[in-house]
C-alpha positions, 0 to 999 in steps of 0.5 A: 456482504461477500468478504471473499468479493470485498477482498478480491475488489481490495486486491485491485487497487494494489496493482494502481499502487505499484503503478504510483510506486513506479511513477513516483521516482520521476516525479520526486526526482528520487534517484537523483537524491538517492545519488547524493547518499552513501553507496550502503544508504543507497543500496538499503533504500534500493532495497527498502523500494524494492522490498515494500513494491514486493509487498504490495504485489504478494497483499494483492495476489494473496488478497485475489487468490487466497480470499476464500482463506482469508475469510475463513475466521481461522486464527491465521486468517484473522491475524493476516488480515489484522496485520494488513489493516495494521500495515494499511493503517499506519501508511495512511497516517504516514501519508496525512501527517509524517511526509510531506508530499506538497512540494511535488504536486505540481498539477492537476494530475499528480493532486489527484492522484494523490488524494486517490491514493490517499482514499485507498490507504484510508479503505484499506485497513477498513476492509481488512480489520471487518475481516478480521473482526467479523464472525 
């Protein structure tokens, strides 16, 4: 199998979770419960949203771009990608077990779109730890 190919097809569905990122505070109300906060809670969440949208377009664009570095089997390369399986793996147990997301899933769309999310942060941390692991 082509590991620079897996990893460029990776890069991908991390431009569909920018995208869910951007939908997500209209269809929670977000903003409308980050009023309610403190203006220094507000700004760290702001922040925090901001930060982890960052995140996800540096994982796809280093994911695309530096995919021939990444399965290099270079110490560097092998700890990026096992921190990138880590970081996939722990928002995938966040969203089967910490958040509870029901309350929002109010159609046939947003059902979907969720159990398609949910299939990405499962893939996710597979692709990245056979990098990392494979010789």
């Amino acid at each position: 199998m082509n590991a620079e190919l897996v990893l460029k097809l990776a890069a991908l569905p991390h431009l569909g979770l920018i995208a869910a990122g951007l939908l997500m505070p209209r269809a929670t109300g977000l903003w409308a419960d980050a009023r309610k906060l403190t203006p220094f809670a507000r700004g760290l969440f702001r922040t925090y949203y901001a930060f982890i949208g960052l995140c996800l377009a540096g994982f796809g664009a280093g994911s695309w771009f530096l995919a021939r570095e990444l399965t290099s089997g270079t110490a560097l390369a092998r700890a990026a990608c096992g921190f990138l399986a880590a970081f996939w793996l722990i928002r995938l147990v966040a969203a089967m077990w910490v958040l509870d997301v029901k309350p929002y899933l109010t159609n046939a769309w947003w059902r979907a779109g969720y159990q398609a999310t949910n299939v990405v942060f499962g893939a996710l941390p597979l692709v990245y730890a056979w990098v990392a692991l494979r010789r």
